[in-house]
C-alpha positions in Angstrom: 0.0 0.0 0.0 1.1 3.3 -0.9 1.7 5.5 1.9 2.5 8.6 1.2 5.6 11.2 0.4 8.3 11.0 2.8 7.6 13.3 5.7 11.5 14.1 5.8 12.0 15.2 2.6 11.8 19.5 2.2 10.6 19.2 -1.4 7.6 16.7 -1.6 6.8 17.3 -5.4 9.6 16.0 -7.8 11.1 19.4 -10.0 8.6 22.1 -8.1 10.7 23.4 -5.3 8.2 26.0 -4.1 6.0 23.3 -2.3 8.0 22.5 1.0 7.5 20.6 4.1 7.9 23.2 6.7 9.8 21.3 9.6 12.7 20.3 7.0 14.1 23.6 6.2 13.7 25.2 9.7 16.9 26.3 11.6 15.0 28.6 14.2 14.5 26.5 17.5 11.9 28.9 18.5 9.4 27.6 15.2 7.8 24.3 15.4 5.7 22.9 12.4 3.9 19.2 12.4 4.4 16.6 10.1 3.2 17.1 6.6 2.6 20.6 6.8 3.9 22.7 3.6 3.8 26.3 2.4 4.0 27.0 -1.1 6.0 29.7 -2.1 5.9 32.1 -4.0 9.3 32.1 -5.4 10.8 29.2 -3.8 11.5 31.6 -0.4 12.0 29.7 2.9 9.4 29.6 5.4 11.0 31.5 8.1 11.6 34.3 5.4 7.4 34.6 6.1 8.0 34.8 10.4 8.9 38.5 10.8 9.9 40.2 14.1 11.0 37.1 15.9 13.5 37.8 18.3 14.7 35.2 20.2 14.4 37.2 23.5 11.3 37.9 23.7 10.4 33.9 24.0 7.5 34.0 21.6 7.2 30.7 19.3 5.4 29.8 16.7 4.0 26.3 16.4 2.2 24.6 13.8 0.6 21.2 13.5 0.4 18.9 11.2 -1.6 18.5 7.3 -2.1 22.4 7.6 -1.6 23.9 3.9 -0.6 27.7 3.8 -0.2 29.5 0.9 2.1 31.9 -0.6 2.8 35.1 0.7 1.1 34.3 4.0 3.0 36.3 7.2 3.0 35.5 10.5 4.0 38.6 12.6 5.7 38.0 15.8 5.4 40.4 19.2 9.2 42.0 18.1 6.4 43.7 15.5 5.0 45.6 18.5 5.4 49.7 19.1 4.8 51.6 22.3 1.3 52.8 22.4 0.8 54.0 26.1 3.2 57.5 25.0 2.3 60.5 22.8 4.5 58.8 20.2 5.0 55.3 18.6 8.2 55.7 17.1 11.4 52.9 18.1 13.5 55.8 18.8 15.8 53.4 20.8 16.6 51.4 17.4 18.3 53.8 16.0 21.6 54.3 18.9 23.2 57.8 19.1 22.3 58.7 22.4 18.2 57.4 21.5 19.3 54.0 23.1 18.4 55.2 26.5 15.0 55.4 25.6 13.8 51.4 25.4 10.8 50.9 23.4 9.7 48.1 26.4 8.8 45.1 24.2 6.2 42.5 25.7 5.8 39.2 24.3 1.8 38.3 23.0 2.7 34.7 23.9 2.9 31.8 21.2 1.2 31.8 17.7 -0.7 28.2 17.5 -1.9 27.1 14.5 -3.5 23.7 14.7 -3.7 20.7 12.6 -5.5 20.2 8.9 -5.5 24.4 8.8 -6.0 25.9 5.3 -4.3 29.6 5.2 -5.1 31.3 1.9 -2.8 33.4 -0.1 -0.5 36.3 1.4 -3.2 36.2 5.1 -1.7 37.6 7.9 -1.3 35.8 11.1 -0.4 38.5 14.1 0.9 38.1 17.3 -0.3 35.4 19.9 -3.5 34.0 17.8 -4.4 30.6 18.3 -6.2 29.2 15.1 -8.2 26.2 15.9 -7.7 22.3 13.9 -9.5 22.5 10.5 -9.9 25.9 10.3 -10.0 28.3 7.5 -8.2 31.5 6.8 -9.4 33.5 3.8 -7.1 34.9 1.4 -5.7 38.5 2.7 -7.0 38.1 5.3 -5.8 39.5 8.4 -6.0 37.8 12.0 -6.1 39.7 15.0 -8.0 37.1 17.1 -8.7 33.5 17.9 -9.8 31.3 15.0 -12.2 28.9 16.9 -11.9 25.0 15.2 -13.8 23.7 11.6 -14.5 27.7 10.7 -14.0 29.9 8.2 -12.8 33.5 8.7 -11.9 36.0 6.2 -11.3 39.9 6.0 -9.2 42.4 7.4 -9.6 42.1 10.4 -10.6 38.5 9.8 -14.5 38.0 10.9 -16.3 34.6 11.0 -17.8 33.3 7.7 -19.8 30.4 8.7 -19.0 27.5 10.9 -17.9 24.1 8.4 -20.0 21.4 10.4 -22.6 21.4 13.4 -21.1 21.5 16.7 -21.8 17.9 17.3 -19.7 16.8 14.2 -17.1 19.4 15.1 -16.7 17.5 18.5 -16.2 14.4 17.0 -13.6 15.4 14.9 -11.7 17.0 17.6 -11.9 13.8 19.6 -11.4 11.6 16.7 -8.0 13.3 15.6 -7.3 11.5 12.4 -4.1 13.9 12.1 -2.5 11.9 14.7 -3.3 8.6 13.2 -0.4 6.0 11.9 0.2 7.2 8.2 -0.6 3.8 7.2 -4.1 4.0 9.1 -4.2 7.3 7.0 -3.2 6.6 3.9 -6.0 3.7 4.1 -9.0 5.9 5.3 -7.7 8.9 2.6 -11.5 8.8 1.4 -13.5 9.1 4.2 -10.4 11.8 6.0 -11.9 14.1 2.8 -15.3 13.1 2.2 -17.9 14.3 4.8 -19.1 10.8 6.5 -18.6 10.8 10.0 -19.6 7.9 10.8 -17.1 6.5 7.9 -14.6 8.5 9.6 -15.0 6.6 13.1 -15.3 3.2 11.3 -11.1 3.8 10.5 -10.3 5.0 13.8 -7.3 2.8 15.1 -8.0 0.4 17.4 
């Protein structure tokens, strides 16, 4: 039985370099993407090229789960994006040394960015910092999130609103407890049908055992 394309590889797709597993060409400790998980690029850019702001002392990761597909262009802004907004002025003076460096802009981490598993970002969205987008969820394209993306729904906008909600709450509960993500890929690649079809009960009939 077929199983799949090799987890480990950073290029999934024989001669098109732009699709790439994330997790295989990370160097950044401080960025965490699941199994699976690719971004397609624009011009065959890295994925951390699309993490902006990131500094390492402010603690903030990002983490991503696994099957999510995000498209090109899509930006995840860190807290190192933040400005001072409690003064009469916003401007870093501080970055800029020659005596300003007294003046610290005060820089407070938002927490992690969480992206969860099967999440479908659309092309250049913007993710800011410390949103938590729920498993199966949709982001429309340019669309901006400021807030939590609750699971199996479909935001879009700027900022990013709720569309509608993919299933009834009672099916969305099933699939968070169900978890097929986290399935053997064999179990997977068997049940590949039912994983995009729309039968829940089909979908509990493959759950491992």
């Amino acid at each position: 039985m077929t199983i799949g394309p090799d987890p480990n590889e950073r290029y999934p797709i024989e001669d098109y370099k732009n699709a790439q597993f994330i997790k295989n060409g990370l160097k950044n400790p401080h960025i965490v993407a699941g199994d699976y998980t690719y971004y397609d690029a624009r011009h065959g850019e890295a994925f951390e090229d699309q993490v902006l702001y990131h500094f390492e002392f402010l603690g903030d990761r990002l983490i991503i789960g696994k099957f999510c597909s995000i498209a090109s262009g899509t930006t995840f802004l860190m807290s190192g994006a933040n400005h001072k907004m409690d003064g009469f002025s916003t401007y870093p003076f501080h970055l800029f040394g020659h005596g300003w460096e007294r003046f610290p802009l005060g820089l407070v981490s938002r927490g992690d960015t969480i992206v969860g598993n099967d999440v479908w970002i659309g092309k250049d969205a913007v993710i800011m910092p410390g949103v938590t987008i729920g498993d199966g969820a949709i982001i429309g394209t340019r669309s901006v999130v400021t807030r939590d993306v609750y699971p199996y729904t479909i935001v879009a906008g700027n900022p990013a609103r709720l569309i509608r909600q993919r299933f009834p709450d009672e099916i969305i509960d099933e699939l968070l407890n169900i978890k097929w993500w986290d399935w053997d890929i064999e179990t997977i690649s068997a049940n590949i049908d039912v994983i995009i079809g729309a039968d829940i009960e089909a979908l509990k009939k493959g759950v491992p055992h």
